[in-house]
DSSP file (Angstrom, degrees, kcal/mol; ACC not computed):
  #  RESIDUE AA STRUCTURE BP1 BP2  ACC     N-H-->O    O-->H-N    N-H-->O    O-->H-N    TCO  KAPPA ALPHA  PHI   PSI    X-CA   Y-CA   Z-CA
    1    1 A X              0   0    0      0, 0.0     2,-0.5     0, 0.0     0, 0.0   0.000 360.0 360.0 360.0 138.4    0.0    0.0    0.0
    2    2 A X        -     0   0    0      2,-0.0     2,-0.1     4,-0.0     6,-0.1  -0.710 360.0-148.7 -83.9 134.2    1.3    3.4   -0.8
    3    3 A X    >   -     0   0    0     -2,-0.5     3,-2.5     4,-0.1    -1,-0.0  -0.510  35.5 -89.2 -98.1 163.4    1.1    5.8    2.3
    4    4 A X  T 3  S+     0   0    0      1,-0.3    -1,-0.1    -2,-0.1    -2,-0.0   0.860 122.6  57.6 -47.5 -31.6    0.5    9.7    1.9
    5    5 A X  T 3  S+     0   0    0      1,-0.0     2,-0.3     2,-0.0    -1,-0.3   0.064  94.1  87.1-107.7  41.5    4.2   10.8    1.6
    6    6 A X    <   -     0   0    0     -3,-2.5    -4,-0.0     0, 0.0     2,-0.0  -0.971  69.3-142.7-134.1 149.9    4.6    8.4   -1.4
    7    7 A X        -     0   0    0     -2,-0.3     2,-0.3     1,-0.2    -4,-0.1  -0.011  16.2-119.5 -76.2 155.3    3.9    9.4   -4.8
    8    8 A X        -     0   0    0      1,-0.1    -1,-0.2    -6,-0.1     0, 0.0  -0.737  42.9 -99.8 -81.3 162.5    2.5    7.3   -7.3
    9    9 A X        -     0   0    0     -2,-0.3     2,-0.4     1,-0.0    -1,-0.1  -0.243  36.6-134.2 -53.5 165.4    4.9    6.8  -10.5
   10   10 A X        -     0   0    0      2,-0.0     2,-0.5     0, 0.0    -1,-0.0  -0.991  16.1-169.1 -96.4 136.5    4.5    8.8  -13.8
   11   11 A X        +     0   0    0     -2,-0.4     2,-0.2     2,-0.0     0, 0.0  -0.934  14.0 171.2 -96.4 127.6    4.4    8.1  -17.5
   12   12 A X        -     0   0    0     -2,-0.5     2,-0.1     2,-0.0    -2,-0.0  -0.659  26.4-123.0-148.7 121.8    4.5   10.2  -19.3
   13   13 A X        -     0   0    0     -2,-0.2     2,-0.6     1,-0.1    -2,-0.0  -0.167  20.0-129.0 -63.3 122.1    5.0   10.4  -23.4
   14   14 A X    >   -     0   0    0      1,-0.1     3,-0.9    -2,-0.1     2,-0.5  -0.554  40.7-104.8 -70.9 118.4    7.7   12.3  -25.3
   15   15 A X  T 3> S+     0   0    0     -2,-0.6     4,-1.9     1,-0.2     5,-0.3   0.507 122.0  55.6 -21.1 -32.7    5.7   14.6  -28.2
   16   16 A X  H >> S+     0   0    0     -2,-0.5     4,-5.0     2,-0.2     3,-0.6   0.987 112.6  46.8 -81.2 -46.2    6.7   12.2  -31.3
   17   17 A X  H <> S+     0   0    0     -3,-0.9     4,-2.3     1,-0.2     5,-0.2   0.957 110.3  53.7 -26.1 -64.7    5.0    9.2  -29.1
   18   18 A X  H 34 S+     0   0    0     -4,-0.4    -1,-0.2     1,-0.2    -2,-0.2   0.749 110.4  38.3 -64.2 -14.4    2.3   11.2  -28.5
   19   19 A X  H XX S+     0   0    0     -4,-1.9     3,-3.0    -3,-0.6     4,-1.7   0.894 115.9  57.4 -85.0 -46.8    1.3   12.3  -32.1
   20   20 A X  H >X S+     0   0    0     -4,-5.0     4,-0.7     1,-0.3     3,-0.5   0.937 110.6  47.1 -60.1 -31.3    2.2    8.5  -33.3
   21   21 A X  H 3X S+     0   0    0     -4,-2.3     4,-0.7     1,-0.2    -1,-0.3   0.327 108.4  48.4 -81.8  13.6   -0.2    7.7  -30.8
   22   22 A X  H <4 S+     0   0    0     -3,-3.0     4,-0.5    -5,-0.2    -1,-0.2   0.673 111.4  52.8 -92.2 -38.7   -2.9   10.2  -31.9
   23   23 A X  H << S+     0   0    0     -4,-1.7    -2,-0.2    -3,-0.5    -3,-0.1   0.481 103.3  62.4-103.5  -4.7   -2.3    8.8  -35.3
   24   24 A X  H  < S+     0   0    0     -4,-0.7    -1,-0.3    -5,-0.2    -2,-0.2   0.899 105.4  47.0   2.4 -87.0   -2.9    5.2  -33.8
   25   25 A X  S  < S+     0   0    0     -4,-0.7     2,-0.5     2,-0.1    -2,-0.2   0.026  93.7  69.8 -97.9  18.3   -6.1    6.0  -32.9
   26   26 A X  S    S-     0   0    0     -4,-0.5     2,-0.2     3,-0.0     3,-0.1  -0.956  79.3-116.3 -96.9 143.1   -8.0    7.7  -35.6
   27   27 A X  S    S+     0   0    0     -2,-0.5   105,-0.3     1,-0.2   114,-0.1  -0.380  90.6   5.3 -74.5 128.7   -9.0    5.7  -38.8
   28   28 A X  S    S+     0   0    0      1,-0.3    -1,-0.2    -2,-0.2   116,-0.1   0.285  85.6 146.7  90.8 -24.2   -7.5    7.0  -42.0
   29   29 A X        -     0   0    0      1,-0.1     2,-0.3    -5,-0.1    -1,-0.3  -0.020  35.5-140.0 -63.0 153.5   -5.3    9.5  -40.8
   30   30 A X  E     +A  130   0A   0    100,-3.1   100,-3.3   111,-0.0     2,-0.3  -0.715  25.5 157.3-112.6 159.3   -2.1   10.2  -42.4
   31   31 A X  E     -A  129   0A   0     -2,-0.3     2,-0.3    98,-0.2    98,-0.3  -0.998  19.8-161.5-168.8 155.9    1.3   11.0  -41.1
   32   32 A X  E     -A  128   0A   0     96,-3.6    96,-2.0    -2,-0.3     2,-0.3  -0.988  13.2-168.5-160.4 150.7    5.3   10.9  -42.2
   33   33 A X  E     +A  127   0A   0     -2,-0.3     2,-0.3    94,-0.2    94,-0.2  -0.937  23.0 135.8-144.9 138.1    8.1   11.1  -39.6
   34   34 A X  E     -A  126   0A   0     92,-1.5    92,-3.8    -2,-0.3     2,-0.5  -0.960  51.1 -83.7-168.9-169.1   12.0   11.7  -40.5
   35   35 A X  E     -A  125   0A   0     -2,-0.3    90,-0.2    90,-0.3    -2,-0.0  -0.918  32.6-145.2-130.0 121.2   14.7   13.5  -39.6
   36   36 A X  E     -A  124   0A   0     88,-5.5    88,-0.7    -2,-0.5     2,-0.3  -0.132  12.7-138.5 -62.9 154.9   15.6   17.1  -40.6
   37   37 A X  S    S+     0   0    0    119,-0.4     2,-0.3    86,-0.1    -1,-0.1  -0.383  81.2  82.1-116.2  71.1   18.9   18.4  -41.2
   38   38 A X  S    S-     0   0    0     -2,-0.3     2,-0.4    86,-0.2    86,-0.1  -0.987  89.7-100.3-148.2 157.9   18.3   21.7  -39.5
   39   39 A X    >>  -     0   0    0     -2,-0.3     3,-2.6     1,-0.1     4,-1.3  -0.725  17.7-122.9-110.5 156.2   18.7   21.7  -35.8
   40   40 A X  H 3> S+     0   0    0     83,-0.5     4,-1.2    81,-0.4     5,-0.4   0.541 107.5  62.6 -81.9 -17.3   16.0   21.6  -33.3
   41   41 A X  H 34 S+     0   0    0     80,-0.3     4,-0.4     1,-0.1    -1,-0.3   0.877 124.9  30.4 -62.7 -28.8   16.7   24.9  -31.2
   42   42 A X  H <> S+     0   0    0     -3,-2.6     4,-0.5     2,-0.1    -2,-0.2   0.863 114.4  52.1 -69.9 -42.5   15.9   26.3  -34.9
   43   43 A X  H  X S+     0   0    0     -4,-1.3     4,-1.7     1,-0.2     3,-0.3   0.852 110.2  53.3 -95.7 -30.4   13.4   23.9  -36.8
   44   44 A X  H  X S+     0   0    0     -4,-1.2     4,-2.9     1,-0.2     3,-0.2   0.952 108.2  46.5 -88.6 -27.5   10.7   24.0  -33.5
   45   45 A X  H  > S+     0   0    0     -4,-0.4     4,-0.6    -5,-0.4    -1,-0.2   0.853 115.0  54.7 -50.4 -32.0   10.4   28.1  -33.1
   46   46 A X  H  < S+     0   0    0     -4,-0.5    -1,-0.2    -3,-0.3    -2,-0.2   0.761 111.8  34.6 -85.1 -23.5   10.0   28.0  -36.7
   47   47 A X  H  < S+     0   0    0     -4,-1.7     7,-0.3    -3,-0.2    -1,-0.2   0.731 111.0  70.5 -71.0 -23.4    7.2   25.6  -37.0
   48   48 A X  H  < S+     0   0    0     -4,-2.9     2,-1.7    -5,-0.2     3,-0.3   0.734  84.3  66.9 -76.8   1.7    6.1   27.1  -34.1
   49   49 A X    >X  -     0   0    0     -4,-0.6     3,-6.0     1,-0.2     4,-1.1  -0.252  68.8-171.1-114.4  84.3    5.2   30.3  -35.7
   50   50 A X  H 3> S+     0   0    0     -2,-1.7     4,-0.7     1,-0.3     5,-0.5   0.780  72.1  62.3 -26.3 -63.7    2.5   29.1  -37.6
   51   51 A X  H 34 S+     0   0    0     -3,-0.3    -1,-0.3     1,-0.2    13,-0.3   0.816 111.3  37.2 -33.0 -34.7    2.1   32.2  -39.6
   52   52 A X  H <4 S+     0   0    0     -3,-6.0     4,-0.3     2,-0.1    -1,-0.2   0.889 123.2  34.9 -93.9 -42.4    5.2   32.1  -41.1
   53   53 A X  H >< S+     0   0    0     -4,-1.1     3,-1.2    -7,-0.2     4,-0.2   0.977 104.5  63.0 -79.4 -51.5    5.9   28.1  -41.7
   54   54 A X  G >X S+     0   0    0     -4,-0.7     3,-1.8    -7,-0.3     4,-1.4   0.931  99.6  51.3 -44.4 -65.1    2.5   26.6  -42.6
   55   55 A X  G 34 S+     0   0    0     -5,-0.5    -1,-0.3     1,-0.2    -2,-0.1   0.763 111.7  55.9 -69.8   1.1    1.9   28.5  -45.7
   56   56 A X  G <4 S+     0   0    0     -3,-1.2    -1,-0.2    -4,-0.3    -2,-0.2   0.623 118.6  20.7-129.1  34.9    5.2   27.4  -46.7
   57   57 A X  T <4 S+     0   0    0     -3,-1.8     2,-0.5    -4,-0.2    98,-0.4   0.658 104.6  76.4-110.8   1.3    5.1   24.1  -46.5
   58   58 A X    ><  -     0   0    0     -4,-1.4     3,-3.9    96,-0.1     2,-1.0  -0.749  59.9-167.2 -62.7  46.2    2.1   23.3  -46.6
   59   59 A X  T 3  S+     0   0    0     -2,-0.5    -1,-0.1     1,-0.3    -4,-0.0   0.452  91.3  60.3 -31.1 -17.1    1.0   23.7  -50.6
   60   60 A X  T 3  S+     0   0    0     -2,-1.0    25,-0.5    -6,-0.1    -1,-0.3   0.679  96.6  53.4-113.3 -36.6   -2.5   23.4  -49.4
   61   61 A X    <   -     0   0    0     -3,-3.9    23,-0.2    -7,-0.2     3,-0.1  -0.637  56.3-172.3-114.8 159.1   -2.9   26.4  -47.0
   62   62 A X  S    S+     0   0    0     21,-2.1     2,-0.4     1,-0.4    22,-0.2   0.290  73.2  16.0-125.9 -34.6   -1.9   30.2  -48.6
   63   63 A X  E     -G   83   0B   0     20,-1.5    20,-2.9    -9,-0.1    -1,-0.4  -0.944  52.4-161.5-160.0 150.7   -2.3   31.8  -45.2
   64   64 A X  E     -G   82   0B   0     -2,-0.4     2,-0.5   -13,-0.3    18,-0.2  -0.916  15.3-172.7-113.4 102.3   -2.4   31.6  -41.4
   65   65 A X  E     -G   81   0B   0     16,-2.6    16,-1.3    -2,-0.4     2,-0.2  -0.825  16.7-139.7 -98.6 116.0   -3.8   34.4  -39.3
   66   66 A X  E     -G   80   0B   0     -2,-0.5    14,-0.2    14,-0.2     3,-0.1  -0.630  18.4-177.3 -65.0 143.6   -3.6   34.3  -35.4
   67   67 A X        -     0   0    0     12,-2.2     2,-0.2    -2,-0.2    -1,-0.1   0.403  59.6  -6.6-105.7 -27.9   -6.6   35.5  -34.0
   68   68 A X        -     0   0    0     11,-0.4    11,-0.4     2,-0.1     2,-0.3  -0.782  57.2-144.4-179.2 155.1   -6.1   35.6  -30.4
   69   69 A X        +     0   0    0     -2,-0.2     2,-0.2     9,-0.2     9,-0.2  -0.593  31.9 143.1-108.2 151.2   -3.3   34.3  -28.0
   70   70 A X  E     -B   77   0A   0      7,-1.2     7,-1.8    -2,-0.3     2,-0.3  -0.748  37.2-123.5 157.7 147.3   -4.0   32.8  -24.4
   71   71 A X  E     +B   76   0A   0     -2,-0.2     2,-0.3     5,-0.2     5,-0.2  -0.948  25.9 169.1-128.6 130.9   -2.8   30.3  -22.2
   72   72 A X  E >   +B   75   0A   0      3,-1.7     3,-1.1    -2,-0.3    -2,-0.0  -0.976  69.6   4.2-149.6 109.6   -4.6   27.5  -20.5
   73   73 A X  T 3  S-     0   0    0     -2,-0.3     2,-0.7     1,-0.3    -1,-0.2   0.981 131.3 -60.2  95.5  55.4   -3.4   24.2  -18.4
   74   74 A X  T 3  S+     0   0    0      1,-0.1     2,-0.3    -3,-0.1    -1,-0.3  -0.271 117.3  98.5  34.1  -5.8    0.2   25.8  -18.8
   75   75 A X  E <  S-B   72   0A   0     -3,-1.1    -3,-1.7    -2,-0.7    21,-0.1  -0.621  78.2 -93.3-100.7 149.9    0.4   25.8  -22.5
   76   76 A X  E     -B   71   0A   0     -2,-0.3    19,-0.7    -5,-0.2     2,-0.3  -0.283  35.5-143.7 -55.4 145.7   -0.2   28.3  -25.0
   77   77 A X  E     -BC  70  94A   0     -7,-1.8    -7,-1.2    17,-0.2     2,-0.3  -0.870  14.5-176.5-102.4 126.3   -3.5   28.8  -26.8
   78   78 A X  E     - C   0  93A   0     15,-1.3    15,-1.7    -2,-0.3     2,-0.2  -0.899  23.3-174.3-106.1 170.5   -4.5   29.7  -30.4
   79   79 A X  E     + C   0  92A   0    -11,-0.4   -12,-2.2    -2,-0.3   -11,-0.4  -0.955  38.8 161.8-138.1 113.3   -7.5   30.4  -32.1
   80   80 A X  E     -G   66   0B   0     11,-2.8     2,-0.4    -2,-0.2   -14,-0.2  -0.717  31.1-142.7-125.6 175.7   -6.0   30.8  -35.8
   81   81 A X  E     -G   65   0B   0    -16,-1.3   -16,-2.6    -2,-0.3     2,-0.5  -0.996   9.4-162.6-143.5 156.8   -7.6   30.6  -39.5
   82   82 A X  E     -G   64   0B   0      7,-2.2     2,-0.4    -2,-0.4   -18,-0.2  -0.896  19.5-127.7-145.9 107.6   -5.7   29.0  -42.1
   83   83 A X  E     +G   63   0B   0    -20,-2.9   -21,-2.1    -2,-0.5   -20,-1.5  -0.559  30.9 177.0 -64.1 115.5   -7.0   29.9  -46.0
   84   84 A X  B >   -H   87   0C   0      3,-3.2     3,-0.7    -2,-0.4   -23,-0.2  -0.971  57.1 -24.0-137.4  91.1   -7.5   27.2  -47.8
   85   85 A X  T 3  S-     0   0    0    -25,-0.5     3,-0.1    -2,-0.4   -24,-0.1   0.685 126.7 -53.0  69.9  -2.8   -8.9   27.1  -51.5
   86   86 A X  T 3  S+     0   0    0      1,-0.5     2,-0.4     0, 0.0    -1,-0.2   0.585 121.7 106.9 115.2   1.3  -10.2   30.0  -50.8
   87   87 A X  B <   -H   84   0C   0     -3,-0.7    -3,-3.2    -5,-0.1    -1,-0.5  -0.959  65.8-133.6-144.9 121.5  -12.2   29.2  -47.6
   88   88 A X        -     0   0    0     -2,-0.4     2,-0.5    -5,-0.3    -5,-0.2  -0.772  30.1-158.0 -96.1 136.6  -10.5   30.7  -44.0
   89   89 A X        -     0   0    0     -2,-0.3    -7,-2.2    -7,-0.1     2,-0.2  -0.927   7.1-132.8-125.0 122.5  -10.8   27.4  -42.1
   90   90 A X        -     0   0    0     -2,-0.5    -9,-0.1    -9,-0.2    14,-0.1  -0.036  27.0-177.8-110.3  58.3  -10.8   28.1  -38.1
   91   91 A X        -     0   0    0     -2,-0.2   -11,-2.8     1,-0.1     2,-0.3  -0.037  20.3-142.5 -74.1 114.4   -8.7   25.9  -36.2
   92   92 A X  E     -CD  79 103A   0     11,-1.2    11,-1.9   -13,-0.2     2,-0.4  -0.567  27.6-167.1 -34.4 119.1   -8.1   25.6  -32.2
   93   93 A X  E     -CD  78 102A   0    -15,-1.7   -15,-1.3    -2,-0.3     9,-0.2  -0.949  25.6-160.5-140.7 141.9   -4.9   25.0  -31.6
   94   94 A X  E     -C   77   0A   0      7,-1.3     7,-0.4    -2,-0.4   -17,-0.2  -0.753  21.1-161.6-126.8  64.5   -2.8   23.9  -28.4
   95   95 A X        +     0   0    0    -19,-0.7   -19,-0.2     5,-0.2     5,-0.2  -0.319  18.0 163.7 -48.0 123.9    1.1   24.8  -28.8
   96   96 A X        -     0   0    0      3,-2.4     2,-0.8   -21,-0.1    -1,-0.1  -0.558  50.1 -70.5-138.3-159.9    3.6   23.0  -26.6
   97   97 A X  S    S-     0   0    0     -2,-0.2   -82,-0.2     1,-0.1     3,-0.1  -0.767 120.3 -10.8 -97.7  89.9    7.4   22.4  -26.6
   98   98 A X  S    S+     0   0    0     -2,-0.8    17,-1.7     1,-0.4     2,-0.4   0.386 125.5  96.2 115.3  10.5    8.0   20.2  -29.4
   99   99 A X  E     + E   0 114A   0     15,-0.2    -3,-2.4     2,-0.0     2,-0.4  -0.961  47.7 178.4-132.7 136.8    4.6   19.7  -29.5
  100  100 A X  E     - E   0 113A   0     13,-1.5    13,-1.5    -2,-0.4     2,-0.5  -0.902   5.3-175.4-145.5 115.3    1.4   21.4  -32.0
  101  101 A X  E     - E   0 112A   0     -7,-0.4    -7,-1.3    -2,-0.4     2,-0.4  -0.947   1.4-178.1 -90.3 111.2   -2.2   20.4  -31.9
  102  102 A X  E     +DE  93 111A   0      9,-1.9     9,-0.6    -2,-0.5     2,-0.4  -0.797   4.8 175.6-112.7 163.8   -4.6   21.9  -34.3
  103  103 A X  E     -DE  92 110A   0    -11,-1.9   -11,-1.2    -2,-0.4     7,-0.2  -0.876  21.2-145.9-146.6 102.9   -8.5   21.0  -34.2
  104  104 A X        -     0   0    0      5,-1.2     3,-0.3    -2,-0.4     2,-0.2  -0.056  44.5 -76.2 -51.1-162.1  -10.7   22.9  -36.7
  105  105 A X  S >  S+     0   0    0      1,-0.2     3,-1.0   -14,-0.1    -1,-0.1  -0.494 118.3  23.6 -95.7 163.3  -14.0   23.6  -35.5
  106  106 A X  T 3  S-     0   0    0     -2,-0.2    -1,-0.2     1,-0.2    -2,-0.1   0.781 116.1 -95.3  55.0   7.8  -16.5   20.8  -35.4
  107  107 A X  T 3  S+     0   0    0     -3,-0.3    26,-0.2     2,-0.1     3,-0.2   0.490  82.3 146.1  76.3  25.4  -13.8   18.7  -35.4
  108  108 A X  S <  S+     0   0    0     -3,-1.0    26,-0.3     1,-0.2     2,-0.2   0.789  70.6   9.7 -73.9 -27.9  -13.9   18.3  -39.3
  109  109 A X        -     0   0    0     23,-0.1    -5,-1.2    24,-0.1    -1,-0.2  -0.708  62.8-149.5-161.6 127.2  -10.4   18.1  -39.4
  110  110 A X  E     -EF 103 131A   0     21,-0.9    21,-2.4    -3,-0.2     2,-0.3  -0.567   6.2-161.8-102.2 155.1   -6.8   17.8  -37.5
  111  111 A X  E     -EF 102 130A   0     -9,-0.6    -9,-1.9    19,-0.2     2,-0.6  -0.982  13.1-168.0-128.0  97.9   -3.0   18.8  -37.8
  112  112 A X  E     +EF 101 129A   0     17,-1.2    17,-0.7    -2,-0.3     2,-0.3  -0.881  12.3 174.0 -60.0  76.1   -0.9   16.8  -35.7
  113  113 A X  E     +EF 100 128A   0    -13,-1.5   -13,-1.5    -2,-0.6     2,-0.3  -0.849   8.1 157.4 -90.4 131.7    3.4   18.4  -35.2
  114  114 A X  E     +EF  99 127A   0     13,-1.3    13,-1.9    -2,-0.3     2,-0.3  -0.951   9.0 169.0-148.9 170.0    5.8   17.1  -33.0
  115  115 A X  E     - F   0 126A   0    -17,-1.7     2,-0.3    -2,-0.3    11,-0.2  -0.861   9.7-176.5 167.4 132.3    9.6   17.2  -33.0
  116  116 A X  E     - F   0 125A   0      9,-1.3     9,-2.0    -2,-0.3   -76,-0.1  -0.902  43.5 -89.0-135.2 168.9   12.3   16.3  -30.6
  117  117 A X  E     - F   0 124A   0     -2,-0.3     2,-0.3     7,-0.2     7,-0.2  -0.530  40.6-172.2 -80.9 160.6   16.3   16.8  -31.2
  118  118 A X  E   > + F   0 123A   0      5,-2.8     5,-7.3     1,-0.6     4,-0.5  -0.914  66.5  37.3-145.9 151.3   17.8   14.0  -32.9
  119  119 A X  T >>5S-     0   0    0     -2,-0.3     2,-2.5     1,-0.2     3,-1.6   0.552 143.8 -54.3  69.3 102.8   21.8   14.0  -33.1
  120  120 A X  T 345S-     0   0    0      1,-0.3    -1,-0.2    -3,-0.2    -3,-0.1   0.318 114.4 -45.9  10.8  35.7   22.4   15.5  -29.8
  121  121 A X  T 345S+     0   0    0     -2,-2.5   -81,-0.4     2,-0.2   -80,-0.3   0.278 119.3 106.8  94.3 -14.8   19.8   18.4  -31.2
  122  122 A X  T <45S+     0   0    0     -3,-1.6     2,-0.2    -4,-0.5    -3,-0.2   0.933  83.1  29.4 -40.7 -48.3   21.5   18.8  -34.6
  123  123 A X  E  <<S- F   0 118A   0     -5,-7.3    -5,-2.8    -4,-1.2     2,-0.5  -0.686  83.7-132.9-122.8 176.5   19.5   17.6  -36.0
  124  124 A X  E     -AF  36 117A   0    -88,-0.7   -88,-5.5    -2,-0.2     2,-0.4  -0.956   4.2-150.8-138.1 144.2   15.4   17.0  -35.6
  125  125 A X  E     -AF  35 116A   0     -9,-2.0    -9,-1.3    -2,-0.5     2,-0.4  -0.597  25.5-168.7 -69.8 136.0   13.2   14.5  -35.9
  126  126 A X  E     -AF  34 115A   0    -92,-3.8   -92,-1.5    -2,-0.4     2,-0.4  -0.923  20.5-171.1-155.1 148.1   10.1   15.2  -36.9
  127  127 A X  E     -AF  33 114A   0    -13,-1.9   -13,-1.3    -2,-0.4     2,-0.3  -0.841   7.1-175.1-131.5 150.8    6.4   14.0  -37.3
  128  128 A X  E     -AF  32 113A   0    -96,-2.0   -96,-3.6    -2,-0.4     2,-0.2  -0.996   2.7-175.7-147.9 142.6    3.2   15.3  -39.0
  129  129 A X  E     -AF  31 112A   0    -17,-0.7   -17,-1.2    -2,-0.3     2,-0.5  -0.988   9.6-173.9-132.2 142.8   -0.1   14.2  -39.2
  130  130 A X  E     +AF  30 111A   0   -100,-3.3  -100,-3.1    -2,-0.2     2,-0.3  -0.989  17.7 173.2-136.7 147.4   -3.4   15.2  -40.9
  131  131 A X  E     - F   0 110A   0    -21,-2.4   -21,-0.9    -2,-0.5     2,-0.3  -0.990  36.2-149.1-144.5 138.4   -6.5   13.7  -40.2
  132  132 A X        -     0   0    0   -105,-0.3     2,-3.0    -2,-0.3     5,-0.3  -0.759  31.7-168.5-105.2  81.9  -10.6   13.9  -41.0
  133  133 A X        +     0   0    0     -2,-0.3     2,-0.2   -26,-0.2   -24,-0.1   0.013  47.2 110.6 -51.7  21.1  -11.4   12.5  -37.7
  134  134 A X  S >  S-     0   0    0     -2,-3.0     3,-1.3   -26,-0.3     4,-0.2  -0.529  76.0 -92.6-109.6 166.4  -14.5   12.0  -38.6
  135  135 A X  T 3  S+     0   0    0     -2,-0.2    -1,-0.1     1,-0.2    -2,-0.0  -0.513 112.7  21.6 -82.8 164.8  -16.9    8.1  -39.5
  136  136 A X  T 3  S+     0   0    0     -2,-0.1     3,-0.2     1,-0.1    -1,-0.2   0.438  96.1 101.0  71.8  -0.6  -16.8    7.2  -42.9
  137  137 A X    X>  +     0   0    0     -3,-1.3     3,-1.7    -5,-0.3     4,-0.6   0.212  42.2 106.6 -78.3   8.2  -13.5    9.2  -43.9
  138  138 A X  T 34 S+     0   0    0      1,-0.2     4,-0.4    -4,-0.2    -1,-0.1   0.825  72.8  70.1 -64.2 -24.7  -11.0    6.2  -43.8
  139  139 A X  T 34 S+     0   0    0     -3,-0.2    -1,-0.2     1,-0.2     3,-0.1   0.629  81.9  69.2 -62.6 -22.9  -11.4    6.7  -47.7
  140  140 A X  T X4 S+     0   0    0     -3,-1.7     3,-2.5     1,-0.1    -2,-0.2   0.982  76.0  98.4 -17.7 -89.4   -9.3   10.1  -47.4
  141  141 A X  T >X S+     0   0    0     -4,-0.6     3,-2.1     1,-0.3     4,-2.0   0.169  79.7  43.4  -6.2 -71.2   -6.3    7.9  -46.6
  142  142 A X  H 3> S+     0   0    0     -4,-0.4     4,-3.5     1,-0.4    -1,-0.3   0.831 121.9  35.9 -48.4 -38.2   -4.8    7.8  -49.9
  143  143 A X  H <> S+     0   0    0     -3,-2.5     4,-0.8     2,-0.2    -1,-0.4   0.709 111.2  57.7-101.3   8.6   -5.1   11.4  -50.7
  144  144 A X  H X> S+     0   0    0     -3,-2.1     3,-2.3     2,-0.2     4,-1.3   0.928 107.5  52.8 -77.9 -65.7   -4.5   12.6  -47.4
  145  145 A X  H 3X S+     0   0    0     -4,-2.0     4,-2.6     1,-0.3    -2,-0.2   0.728 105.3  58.3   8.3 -68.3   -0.8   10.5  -47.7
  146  146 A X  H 3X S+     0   0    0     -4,-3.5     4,-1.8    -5,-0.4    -1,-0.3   0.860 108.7  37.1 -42.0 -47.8   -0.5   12.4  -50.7
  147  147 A X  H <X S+     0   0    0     -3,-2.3     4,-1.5    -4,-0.8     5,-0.3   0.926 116.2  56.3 -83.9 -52.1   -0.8   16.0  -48.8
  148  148 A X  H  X S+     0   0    0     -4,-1.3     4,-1.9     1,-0.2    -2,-0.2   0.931 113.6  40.5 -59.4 -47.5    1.3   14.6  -45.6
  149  149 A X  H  X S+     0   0    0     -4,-2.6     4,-2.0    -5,-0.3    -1,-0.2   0.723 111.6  47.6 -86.4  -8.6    4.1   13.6  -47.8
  150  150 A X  H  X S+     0   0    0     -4,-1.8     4,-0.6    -3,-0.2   -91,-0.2   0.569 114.9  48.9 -95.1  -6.1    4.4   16.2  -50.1
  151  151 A X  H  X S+     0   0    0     -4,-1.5     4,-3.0    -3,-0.1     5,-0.3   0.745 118.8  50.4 -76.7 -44.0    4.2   19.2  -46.7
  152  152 A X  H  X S+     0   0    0     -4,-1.9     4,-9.9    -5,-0.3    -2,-0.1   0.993 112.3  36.0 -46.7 -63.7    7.0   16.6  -45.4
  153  153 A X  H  X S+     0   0    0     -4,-2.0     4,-2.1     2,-0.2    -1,-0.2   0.847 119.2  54.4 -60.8 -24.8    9.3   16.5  -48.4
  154  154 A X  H  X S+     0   0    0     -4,-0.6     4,-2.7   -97,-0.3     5,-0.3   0.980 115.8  40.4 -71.7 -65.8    8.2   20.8  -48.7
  155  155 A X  H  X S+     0   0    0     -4,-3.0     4,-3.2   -98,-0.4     5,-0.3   0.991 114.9  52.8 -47.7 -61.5    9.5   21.3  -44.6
  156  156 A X  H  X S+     0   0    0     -4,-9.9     4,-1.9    -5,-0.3  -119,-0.4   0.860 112.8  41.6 -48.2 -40.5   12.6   18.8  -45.3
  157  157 A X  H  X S+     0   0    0     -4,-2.1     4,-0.8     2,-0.2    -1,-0.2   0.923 118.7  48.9 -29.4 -67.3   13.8   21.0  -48.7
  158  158 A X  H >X>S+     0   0    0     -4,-2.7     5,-2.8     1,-0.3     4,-1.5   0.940 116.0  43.5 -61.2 -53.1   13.0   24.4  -46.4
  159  159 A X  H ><5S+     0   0    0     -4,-3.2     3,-0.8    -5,-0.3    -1,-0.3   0.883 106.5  54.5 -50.6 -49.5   15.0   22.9  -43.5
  160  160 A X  H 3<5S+     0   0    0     -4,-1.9    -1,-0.2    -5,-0.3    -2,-0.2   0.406 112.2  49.4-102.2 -13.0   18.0   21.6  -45.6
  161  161 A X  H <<5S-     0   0    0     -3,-1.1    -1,-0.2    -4,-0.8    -2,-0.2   0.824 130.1 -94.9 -84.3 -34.6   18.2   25.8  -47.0
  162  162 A X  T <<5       0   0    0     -4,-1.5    -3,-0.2    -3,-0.8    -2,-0.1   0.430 360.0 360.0 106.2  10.1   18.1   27.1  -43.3
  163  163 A X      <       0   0    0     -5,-2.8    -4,-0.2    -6,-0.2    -5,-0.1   0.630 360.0 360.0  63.9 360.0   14.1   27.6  -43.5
């Protein structure tokens, strides 16, 4: 029996776990994991400022506008929209260290970033997922793939210039 002045253990999951495990458990989602050659005190400030990195790697999106900033359960908060086809899309977002959650609204569709140093930080590892979390979208797959690996190969390019 554990007495008051002992703790229980923790577990706890390093970001690229947690996104593989995100990407586990929803049907159809897509996702591509590698290692950058830019180094991680660099490549995570730079994803992390969405405005500036999404729309360029991300062929899909043309722009990302924060909309309001705030911090809840220690992490930073967005509430962003990200132009799409023509259509400002409005995504909930949860920003960590190493760590990026996006959620539209209605849950129609998710962005899964994570990234830890690899090479004693040289270099980073890094994982992305996109998802339509929704039933009956497992049929996405293929061309969501498509869109995960060609934002992948877009970030490795941009990394391997110095972003």
């Amino acid at each position: 029996m554990i007495g008051p002045d002992r703790l229980w253990p923790v577990a706890s999951l390093g970001p690229i776990a947690r996104a593989r495990t995100l990407g586990a458990s929803i049907p159809g989602a897509a996702w591509a994991e590698g290692i950058l050659d830019a180094p991680y005190a660099t490549t995570w400030p730079w994803i992390a400022d969405l405005e500036e990195s999404v729309p360029r790697f991300d062929s899909q999106v043309r722009k990302v506008r924060v909309l309001e900033r705030s911090t809840r359960d220690g992490a930073p908060r967005l509430r962003i929209t990200a132009s799409t086809f023509g259509v400002a899309v409005p995504f909930d977002v949860r920003l960590e260290n190493g760590f990026c959650l996006m959620q539209a609204r209605a849950r129609i569709y998710l962005v899964v970033m994570a990234a830890e140093p690899h090479d004693a930080g040289a270099r980073t590892r890094f994982f992305h997922l996109e998802a339509v979390p929704l039933p009956g979208t497992r049929l996405l797959h293929n061309h969501l793939q498509r869109v995960v690996d060609a934002d992948f190969a877009n970030l490795a390019r941009l990394a391997s210039q110095g972003f």
